[in-house]
N, C-alpha and C positions, 0 to 999 in steps of 0.2 A: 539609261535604264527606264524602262518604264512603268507608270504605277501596277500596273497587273501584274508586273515581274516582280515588284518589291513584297507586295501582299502576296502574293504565292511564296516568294523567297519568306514573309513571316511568318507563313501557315505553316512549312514545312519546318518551320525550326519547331511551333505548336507541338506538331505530331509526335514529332523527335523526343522533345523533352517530354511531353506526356505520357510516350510510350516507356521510354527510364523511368520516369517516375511510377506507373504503376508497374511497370515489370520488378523494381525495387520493394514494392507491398505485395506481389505474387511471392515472391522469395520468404518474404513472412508469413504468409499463410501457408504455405508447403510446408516451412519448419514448423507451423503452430501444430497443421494435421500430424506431419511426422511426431512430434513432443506427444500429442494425444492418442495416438497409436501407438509408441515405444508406452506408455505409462499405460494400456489397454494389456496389452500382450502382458504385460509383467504383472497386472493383477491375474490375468487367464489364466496362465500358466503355475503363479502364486496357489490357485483355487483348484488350479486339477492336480497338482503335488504333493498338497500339503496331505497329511492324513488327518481324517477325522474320525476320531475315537471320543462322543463325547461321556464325559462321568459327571458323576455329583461332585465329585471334589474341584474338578475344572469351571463346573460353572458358581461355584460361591465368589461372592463375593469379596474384594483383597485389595490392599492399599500398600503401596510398598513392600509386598512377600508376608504382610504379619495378618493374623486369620481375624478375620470380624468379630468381635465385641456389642453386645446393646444393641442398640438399635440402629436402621440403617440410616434415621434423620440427625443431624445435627446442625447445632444452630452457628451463624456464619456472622460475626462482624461489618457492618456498613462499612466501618470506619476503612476496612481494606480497599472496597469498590473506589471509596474517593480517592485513596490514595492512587488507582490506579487511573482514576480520571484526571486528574492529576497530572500523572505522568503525559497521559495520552495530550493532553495539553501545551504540554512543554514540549514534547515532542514534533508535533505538529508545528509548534514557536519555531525551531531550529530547522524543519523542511523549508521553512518561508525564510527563513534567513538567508538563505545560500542563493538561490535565487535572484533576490534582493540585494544581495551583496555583487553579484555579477550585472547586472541591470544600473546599478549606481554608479560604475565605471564606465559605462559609456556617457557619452557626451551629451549632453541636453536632458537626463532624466536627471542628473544627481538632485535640485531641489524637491522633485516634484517624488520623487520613490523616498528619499529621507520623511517627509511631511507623511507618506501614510504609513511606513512602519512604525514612526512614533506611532501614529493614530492606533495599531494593531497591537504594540505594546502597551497602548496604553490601554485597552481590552483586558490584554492578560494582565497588568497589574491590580486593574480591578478585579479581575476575577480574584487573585493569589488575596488582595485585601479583603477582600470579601470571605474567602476561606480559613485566612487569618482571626478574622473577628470572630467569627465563628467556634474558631477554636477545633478546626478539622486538623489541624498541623501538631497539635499538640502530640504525642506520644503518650499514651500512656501504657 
């Protein structure tokens, strides 16, 4: 065999798999356009069915079915925001875990992936210490 036979014989493998590979992300963009067209048609259709009668009583404002009270400002808690920064925290903790924990089981990372999730935990417990001292966790 000769070298021009072998590089044409590599190019065509090239081709081959390149053309699977993006014939595999054509597949996803069709279904993305399809997904965005199925959710188009169902608002269109939502918008030419529904009836619209509007009154005064449809447009006041209403929380739950019970009729508005006072005024329409009131005042909101920090204390909830953090809680849910918080969460959003934690949360994002346990995205990076799994990850992590899959990656630590192959061979040759387990020292080097252990050394930076300490490092990351060790972020979040200053951060938790920190909202600790503060006194953000407290309930009252």
């Amino acid at each position: 065999m000769s070298e021009q036979t072998v590089v044409a014989a590599a190019d065509a493998d090239y081709v081959v798999v390149s053309a699977d590979y993006f014939q595999s992300y054509s597949v996803v963009g069709l279904l993305a356009v399809i997904g965005v067209l199925f959710v188009a048609v169902a608002f269109g259709a939502g918008r030419l069915l529904r009836p619209v009668v509007p009154t005064p009583e449809k447009l006041l404002t209403y929380e739950c079915g019970v009729d508005p009270v006072g005024e329409g400002w009131a005042h909101t808690q920090v204390r909830y925001y953090v809680y849910a920064f918080l969460y959003v925290i934690f949360a994002i903790d346990s995205i990076f875990l799994f990850p992590w924990a899959t990656v630590f089981a192959d061979p040759g990372y387990g020292a080097t992936t252990l050394v930076e999730m300490f490092v990351f935990l060790g972020f979040l417990a200053v951060g938790l210490l920190y909202a600790y001292k503060k006194g953000v966790l407290a309930w009252t």
